[in-house]
C-alpha positions in Angstrom: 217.1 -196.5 34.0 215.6 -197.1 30.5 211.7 -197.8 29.8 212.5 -201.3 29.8 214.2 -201.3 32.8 210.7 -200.2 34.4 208.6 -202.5 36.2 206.5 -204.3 34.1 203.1 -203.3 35.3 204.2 -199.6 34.9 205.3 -200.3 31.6 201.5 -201.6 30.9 200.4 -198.9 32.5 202.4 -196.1 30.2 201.1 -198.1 27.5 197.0 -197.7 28.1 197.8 -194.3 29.1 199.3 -193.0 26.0 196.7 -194.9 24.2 194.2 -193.0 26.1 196.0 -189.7 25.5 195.9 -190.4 21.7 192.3 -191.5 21.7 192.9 -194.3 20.4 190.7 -195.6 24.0 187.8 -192.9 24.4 186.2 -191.7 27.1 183.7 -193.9 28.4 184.9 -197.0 26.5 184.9 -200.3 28.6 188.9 -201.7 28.5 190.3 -205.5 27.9 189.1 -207.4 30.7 192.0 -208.3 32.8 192.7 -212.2 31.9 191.8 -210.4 28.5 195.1 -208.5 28.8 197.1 -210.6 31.0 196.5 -213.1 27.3 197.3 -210.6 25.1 200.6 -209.4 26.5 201.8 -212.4 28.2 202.0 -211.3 32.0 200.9 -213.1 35.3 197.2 -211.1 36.5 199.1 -209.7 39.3 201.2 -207.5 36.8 197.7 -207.1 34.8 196.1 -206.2 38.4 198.4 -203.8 39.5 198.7 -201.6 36.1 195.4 -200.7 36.3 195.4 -200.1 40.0 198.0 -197.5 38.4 196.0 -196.4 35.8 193.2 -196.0 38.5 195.7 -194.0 40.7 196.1 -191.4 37.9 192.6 -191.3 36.9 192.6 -192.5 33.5 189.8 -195.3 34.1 187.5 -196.3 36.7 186.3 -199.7 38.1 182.6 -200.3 37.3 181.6 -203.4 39.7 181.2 -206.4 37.8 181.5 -204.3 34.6 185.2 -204.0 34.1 187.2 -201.2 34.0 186.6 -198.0 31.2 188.3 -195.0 30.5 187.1 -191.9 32.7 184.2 -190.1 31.3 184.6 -186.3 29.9 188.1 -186.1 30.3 190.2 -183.6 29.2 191.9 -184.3 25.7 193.3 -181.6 23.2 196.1 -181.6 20.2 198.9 -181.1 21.4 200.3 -177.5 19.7 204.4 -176.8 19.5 206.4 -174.6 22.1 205.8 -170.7 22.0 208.7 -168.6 21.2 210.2 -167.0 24.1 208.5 -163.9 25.6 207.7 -161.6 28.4 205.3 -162.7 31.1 202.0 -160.4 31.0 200.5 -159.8 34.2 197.0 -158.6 33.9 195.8 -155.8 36.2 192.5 -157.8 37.2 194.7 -160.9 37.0 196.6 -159.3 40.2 193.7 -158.1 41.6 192.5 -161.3 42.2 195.8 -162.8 43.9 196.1 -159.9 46.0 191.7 -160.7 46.7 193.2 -164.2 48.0 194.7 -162.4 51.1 192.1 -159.9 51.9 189.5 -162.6 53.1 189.2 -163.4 56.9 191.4 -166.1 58.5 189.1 -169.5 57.7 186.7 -168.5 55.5 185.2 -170.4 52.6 185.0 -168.9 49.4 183.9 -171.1 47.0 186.1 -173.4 45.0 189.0 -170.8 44.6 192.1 -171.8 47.5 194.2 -174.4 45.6 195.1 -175.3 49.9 193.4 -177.3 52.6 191.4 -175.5 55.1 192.4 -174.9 59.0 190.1 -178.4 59.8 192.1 -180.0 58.1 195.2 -179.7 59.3 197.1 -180.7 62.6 196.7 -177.3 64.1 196.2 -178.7 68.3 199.2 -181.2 67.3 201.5 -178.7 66.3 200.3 -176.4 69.1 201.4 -179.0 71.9 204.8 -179.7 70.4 205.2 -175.9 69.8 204.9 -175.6 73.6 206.6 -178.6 74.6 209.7 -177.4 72.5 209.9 -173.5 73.4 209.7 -175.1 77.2 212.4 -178.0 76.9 214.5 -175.8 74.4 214.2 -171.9 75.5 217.2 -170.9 73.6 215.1 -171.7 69.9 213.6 -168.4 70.3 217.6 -166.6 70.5 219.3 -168.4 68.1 219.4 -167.2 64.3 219.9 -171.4 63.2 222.6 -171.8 60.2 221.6 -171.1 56.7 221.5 -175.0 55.7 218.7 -175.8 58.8 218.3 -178.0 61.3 220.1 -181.2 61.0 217.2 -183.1 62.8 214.6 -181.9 59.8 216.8 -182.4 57.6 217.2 -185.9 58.3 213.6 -186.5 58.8 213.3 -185.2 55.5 215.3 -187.3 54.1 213.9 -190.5 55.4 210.8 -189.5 54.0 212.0 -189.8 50.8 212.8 -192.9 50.8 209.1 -193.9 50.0 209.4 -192.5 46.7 212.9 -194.6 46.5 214.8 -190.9 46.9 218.4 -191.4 48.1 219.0 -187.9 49.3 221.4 -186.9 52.1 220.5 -184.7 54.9 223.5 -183.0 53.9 222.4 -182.1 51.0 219.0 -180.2 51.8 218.7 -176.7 52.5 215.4 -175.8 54.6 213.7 -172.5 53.0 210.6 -170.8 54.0 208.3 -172.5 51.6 208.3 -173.9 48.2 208.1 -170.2 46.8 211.6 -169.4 48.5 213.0 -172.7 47.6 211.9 -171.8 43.4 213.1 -168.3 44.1 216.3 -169.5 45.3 217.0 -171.9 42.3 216.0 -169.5 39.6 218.5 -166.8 41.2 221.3 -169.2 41.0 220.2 -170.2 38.0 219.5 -167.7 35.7 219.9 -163.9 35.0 217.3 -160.6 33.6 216.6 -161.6 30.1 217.2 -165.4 30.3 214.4 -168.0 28.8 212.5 -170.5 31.4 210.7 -173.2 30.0 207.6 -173.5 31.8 204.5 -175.9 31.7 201.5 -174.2 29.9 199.1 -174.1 31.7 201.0 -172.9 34.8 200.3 -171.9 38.5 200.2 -168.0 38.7 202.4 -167.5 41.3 205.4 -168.7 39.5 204.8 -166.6 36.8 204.8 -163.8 39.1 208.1 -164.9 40.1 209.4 -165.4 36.8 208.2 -161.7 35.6 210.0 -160.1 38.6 213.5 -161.6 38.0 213.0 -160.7 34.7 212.7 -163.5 32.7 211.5 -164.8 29.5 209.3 -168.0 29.0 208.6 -170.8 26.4 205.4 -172.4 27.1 205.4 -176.3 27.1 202.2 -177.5 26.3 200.6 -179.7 29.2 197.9 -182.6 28.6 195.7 -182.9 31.8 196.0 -186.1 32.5 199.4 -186.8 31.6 201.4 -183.8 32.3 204.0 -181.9 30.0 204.7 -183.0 26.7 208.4 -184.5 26.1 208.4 -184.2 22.2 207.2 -180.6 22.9 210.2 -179.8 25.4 213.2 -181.9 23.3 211.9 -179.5 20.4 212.1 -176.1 22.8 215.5 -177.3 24.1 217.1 -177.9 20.7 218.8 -174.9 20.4 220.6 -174.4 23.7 218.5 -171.1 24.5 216.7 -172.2 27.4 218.3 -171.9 30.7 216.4 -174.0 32.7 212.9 -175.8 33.2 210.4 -176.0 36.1 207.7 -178.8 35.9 205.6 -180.2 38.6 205.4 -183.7 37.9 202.9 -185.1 40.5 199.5 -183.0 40.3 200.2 -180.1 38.9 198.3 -176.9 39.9 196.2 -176.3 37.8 195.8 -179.1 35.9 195.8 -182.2 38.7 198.3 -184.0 35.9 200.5 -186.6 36.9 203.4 -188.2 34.4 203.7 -191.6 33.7 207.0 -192.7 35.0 208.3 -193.3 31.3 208.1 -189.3 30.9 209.6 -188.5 34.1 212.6 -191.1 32.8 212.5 -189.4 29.5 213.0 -185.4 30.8 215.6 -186.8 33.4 217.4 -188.2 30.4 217.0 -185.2 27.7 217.8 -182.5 30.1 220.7 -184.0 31.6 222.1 -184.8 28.4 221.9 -181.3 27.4 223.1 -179.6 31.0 219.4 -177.9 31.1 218.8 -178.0 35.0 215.7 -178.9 36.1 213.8 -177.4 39.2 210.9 -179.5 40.5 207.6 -178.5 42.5 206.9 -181.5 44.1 204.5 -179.7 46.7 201.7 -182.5 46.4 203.5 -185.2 46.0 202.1 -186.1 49.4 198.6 -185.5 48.0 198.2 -189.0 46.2 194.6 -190.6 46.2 195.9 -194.1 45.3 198.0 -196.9 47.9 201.4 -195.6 46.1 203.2 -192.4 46.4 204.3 -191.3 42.9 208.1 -190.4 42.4 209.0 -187.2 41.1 211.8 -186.8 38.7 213.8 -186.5 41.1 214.1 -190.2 41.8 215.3 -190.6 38.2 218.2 -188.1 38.4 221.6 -189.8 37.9 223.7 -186.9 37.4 222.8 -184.1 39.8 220.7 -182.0 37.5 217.6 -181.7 39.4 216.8 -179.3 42.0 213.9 -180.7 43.8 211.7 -178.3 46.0 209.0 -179.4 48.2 207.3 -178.2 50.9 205.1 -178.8 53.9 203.4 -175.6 53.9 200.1 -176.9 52.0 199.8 -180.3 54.2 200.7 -179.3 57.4 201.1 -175.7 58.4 201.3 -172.8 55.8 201.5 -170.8 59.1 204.9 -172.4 59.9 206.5 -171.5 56.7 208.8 -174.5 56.2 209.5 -176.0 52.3 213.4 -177.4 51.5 215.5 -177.6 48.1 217.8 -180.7 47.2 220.0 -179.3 44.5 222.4 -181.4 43.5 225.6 -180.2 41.5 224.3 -176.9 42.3 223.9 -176.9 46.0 227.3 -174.5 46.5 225.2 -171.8 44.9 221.8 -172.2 46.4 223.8 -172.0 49.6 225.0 -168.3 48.6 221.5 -166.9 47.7 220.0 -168.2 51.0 222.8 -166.7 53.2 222.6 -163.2 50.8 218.6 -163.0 51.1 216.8 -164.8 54.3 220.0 -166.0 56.2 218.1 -169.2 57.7 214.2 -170.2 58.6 213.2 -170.0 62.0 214.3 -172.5 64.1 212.0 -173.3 66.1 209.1 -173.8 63.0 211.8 -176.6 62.1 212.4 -178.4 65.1 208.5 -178.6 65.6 207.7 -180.4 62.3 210.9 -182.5 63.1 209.3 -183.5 66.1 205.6 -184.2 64.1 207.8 -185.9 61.7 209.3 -188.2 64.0 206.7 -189.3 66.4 204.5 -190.6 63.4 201.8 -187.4 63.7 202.7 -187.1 59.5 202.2 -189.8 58.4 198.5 -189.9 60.4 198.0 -187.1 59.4 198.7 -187.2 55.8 196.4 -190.7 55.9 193.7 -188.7 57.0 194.2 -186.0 55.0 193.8 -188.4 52.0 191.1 -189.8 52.4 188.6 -186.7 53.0 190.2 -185.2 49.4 189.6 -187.7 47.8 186.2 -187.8 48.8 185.7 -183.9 48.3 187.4 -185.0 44.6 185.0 -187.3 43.5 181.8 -184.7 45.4 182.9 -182.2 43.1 183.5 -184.1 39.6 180.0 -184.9 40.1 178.3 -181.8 40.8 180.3 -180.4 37.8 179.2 -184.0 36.1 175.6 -183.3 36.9 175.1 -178.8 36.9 177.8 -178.0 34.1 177.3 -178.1 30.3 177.5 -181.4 28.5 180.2 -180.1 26.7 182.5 -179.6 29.2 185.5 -181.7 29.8 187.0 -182.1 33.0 189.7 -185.3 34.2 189.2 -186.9 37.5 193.3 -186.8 39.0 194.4 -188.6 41.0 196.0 -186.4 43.7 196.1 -183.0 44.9 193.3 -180.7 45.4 192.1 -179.4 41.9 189.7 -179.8 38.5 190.7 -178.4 35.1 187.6 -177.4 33.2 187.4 -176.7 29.6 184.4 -175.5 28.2 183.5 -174.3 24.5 185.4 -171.9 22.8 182.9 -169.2 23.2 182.8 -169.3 26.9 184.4 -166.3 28.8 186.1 -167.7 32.4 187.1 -163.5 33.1 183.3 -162.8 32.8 182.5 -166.0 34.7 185.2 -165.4 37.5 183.7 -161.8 37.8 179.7 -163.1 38.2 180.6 -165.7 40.4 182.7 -163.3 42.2 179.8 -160.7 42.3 177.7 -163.5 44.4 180.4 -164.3 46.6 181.1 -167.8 44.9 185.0 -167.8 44.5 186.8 -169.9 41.3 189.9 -168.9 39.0 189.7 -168.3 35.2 192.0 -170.2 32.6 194.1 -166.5 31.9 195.1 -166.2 35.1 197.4 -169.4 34.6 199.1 -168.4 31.4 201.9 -165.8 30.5 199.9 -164.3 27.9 196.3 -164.4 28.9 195.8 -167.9 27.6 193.2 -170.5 28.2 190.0 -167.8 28.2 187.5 -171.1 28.0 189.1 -173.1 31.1 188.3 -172.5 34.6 190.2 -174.2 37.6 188.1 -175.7 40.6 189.6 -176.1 44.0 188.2 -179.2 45.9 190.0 -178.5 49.1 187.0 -176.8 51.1 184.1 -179.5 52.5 181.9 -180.6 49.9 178.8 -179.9 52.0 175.0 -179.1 51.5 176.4 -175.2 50.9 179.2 -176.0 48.7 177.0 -177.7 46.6 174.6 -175.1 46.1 177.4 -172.7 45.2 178.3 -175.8 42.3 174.7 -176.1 41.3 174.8 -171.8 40.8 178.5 -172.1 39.0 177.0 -174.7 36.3 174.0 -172.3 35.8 176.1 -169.1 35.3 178.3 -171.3 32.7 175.1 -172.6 30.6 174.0 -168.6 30.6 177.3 -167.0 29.5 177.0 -169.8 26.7 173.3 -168.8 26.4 174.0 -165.4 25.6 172.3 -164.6 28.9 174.9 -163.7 31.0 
C-alpha cells in the first residue's frame, strides 16, 4: 500500500500532522474551519470530519465548542538531531536502583505518578477469578499438563480474531503464546541477533528493553523520536544505510515513554524501507488496546507484505500482569522463534491461557477494555491539567492519545535525577528522562504515569511535583 493508496481522510490527517510537527501550525493556533478545508482540498465534510476526529485521536488539536478546532497547547516539539553511532548500553547504578524500587513496594499501593500499568481496580480481577475456578473444575488435568510450546489453539485463535479490528490477517497458526511482551522481545532478539550486533532503538526508549538489550550484549543506534508523532523515518533510512543494523524495535501505538503514535503514512514508510533492506522489525504493540479515540490504530504490522515484522503484544498491562500471558507473530521467522521458546521456557502455563481464552470469548474483553478507556482517558486529561496549571510555563508536555503516560520537557537547566530523588524523599513517585536513554540522555524530561486515580490526593502530590520543579529551576532546591 502506497500513501496514495491510504484513505483520504488519513491522508488529510498525515498532512496537518506533519505541518504541526514542522511548526508550520503552532501550538495554540485555531485551524481552517472545516467547510474551510473541505474548499480548499476538494473533499466531501465527511472526509474533512473524520481527519480531524483523527487528528483529535492522536492529540494534535482539540475541539473548542463553537470555536473550531486548534492545535494542542504546550506540546512537545524539538529538531529533530541524526542517529547516534552505535554503542554500549549504560546502565546507571541509581538508574537500577530505581527498577528494582518498582518491586519492593506492597501489592496495590500508590506511589505517585511512577507505574507506567493500571492499578488492581482497574482490572477484571473477580472476572478472571470465576473463570479460573470454573476452568480448573471442568478441566482438572490444566494443572498436569506442560501445554506445547506454540500454546493453546483456543487463545490463539481468539487472538487472532482480535486482530482483525486493526485489519491484521494473522493465523492462529502462526502465533506463539509467551509469558509477556518481555519474553516475546527476548525471544525475537535471540533469534535475531548475536553479542556485539547493532539494534536500532527509538530514543527515548522504555528502560526495560534497554536492560534487555545490555544483557544479550548488544549495541544500539538511537533513532530520534518526536512525541507526538513517533520515530523519525529520514532518521532511521539514514541509520540503515549501511547494512550494520541487525534489526529495529519501535512501538508504534503510544510508546512508553513518550505516549507517540505514527501517522499511518510512517508506519507504511518503515514497513516499506525495512523490508526492502531485509532489516526485521520487532514491534511492541502492548497498548495498542489503550486508544482514547472510537478507532483502534494499526500497528505496522498491518502493513507488512513480506513477513518481516515480528509483532509482540501482550495482555499483561490490560488484563492481568498476574497471569503472565503476551504472544509473538513472526512471520518468515517463526521456525526460529519456535526453537528459543522450546530451549528457554518450553510453553506458558496452561491454564493462564485457557482463562483469558475464555474472557476473550464471552465478550468480558472487550467490556472491559471499554471501561478501561474511558477512566484513562479521564485520568489523562486530570493530569495534563494539574501539570497545565502547577508546572513551569515553560514546560512542554503533548496530550496522547492512548496509553497511560506524559512526556515532560522542561529547561535545560532542570535536573529530573535530583527531581526524581526529592520527590522520592516525600514519597511522591515519577521517572527522570536518563532512565529512558542508553547513555544517560534526556536529563531535563521527566515521564508521568496517569494510570493511578486522579483523586483529591493525587492531586496534591501534582500540585507538590510542580513546586519542586519551579525550585530546582529557582536555585532552591
Amino acid at each position: 500500500m502506497k500513501n496514495n493508496d491510504l484513505p483520504l481522510y488519513q491522508q488529510l490527517a498525515d498532512a496537518i500532522a506533519v505541518q504541526i510537527k514542522d511548526g508550520i501550525l503552532r501550538p495554540g493556533e485555531r485551524l481552517p474551519s472545516l467547510r474551510e478545508m473541505r474548499m480548499r482540498r476538494g473533499l466531501s465534510l465527511s472526509t474533512v470530519q473524520e481527519a480531524f476526529r483523527r487528528l483529535e485521536d492522536r492529540g494534535l488539536v482539540q475541539a473548542r465548542p463553537q470555536s473550531g478546532y486548534f492545535v494542542s497547547p504546550r506540546a512537545v516539539f524539538e529538531p529533530v538531531p541524526h542517529p547516534t553511532a552505535p554503542g554500549e548500553v549504560e546502565v546507571d547504578a541509581l538508574l537500577w536502583n530505581y527498577v528494582k524500587d518498582l518491586y519492593e513496594v506492597a501489592p496495590g499501593h500508590v506511589d505517585g505518578f511512577r507505574n507506567a500499568h493500571v492499578l488492581p481496580g482497574l482490572l477484571p480481577v473477580a472476572a478472571l477469578q470465576k473463570l479460573t475456578i470454573d476452568c480448573v473444575r471442568s478441566r482438572p488435568g490444566l494443572l498436569s499438563d506442560y501445554g506445547v510450546p506454540a500454546g493453546d489453539a483456543g487463545l490463539r485463535r481468539q487472538i487472532a480474531r482480535q486482530a482483525l479490528e486493526w485489519d491484521g490477517q494473522i493465523s492462529p497458526d502462526n502465533l506463539i503464546i509467551t509469558q509477556g511482551t518481555i519474553e516475546a522481545l527476548n525471544l525475537a532478539l535471540r533469534a535475531l541477533t548475536r553479542p556485539g550486533d547493532v539494534v536500532a532503538v527509538e530514543s527515548p526508549a522504555y528502560f526495560s528493553l534497554l536492560y534487555c538489550l545490555k544483557a544479550l550484549g548488544l549495541r544500539v543506534v538511537e533513532i530520534p523520536t518526536d512525541p507526538v508523532c513517533g520515530i523519525s523515518v529520514d532518521a532511521l533510512e539514514l541509520a540503515t544505510r549501511d547494512g550494520a543494523v541487525q534489526a529495529v524495535i519501535l512501538v508504534a501505538n503510544f510508546s512508553n515513554p513518550l505516549g507517540s503514535l505514527m501517522p499511518d503514512s510512517a508506519k507504511q514508510r518503515v514497513a516499506d524501507l525495512l523490508a526492502s533492506r531485509d532489516i526485521p522489525l520487532i514491534e511492541d504493540d502492548v497498548y495498542g488496546e489503550f486508544y482514547f479515540g472510537k478507532h483502534r490504530p494499526r500497528p505496522i504490522k498491518a502493513f507488512d507484505r513480506s513477513g518481516n515484522v515480528l509483532y509482540c503484544s501482550s495482555m499483561t498491562k490490560s488484563v492481568a500482569p498476574g497471569l503472565r500471558v503476551g504472544w509473538i507473530e513472526a512471520g518468515r521467522h517463526q521456525a526460529s522463534i519456535e526453537v528459543q521458546k522450546y530451549i528457554g521456557t518450553h510453553s506458558t502455563p496452561l491454564l493462564n491461557q485457557v482463562v483469558l481464552a475464555r474472557f476473550l470469548e464471552d465478550g468480558g474483553y472487550a467490556r472491559h477494555m471499554r471501561r478501561m478507556r474511558r477512566t484513562l482517558a479521564a485520568q489523562m486529561r486530570a493530569v495534563a491539567a494539574g501539570v497545565e496549571r502547577y508546572f513551569p510555563e515553560d514546560t512542554r508536555f503533548s496530550l496522547p492519545g492512548g496509553g497511560c503516560v506524559l512526556w515532560l520537557q522542561l529547561p535545560s537547566r532542570f535536573d529530573s535525577i535530583a527531581f526524581y530523588l526529592r520527590a522520592r524523599e516525600e514519597g511522591i513517585g515519577v521517572a527522570p528522562g536518563p532512565l529512558f536513554s542508553p547513555r544517560g540522555g534526556y536529563r531535563n524530561c521527566v515521564r508521568l504515569s496517569y494510570a493511578a486515580p486522579c483523586d483529591a490526593v493525587q492531586l496534591a502530590r501534582l500540585a507538590r511535583l510542580g513546586e519542586l520543579a519551579r525550585m530546582q529551576l529557582d536555585g532552591r532546591l
